[in-house]
C-alpha positions as CSV (number, residue, x, y, z in Angstrom):
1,X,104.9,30.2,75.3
2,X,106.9,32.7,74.0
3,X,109.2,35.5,75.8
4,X,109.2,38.4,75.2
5,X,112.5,38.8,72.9
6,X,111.1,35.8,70.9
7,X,107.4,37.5,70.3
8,X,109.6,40.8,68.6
9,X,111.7,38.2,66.5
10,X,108.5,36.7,65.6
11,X,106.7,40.3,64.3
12,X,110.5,40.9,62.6
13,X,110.2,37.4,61.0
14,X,106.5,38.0,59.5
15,X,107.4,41.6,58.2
16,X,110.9,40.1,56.3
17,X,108.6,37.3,55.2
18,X,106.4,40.1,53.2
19,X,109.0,41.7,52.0
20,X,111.1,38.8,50.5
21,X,112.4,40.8,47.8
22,X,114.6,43.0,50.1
23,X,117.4,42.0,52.8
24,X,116.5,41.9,55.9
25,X,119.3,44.4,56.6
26,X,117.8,47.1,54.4
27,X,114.5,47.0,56.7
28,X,114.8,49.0,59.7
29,X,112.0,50.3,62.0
30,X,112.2,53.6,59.5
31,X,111.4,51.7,56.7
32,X,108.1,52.8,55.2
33,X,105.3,50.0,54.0
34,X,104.1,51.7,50.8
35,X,107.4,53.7,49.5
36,X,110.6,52.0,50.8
37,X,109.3,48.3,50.9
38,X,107.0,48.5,48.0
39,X,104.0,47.0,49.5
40,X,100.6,46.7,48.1
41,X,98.0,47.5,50.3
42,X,96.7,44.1,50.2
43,X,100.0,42.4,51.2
44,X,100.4,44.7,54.2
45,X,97.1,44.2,55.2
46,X,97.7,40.2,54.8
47,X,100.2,41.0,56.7
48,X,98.6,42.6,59.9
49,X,96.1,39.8,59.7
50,X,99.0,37.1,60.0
51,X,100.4,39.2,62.6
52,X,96.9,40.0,64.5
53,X,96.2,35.9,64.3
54,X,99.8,35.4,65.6
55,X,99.6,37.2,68.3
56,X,95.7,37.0,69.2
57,X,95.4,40.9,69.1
58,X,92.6,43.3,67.4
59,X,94.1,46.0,65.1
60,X,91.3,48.4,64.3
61,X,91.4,50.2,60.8
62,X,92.2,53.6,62.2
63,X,95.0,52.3,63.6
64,X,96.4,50.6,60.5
65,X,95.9,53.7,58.7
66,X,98.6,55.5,61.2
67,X,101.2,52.8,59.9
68,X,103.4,54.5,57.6
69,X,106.4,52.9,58.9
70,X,108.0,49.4,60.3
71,X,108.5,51.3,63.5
72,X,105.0,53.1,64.1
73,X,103.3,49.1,63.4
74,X,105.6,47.1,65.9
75,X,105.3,50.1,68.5
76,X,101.1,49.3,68.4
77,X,101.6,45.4,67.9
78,X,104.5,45.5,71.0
79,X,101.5,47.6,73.3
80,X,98.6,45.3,72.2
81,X,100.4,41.9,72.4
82,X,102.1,43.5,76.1
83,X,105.7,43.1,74.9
């Protein structure tokens, strides 16, 4: 089972995986999906699925409408998964 520092590395580890064209240092939890990372909508929704299947939590689609940045997603993926 993971610990707690290890499931945030983990959610760090899937969004840098997405993002592959950028380094890692460049993405901070200000970073937004669309603008800054240049994300389609259907890689950050692949995304979210690899990180709801990770994790075994439900993100509804309100919710992943309210993600405009790195921060806002791993504040309701750290509340949901109980980290």
């Amino acid at each position: 089972m993971l610990r707690k520092g290890e499931k945030m590395e983990t959610i760090w580890e899937i969004i840098y995986d997405c993002c592959e064209d950028f380094d890692p240092e460049e993405i901070t939890e200000e970073s937004r999906f669309m603008e800054d990372l240049e994300m389609s909508s259907l890689e950050f929704f692949s995304m979210m699925t690899e990180i709801e299947q990770e994790f075994g939590i439900k993100i509804s689609e309100r919710e992943l409408q309210e993600f405009i940045t790195v921060g806002d997603a791993i504040r309701v993926i750290s509340e949901k998964a109980g980290l």
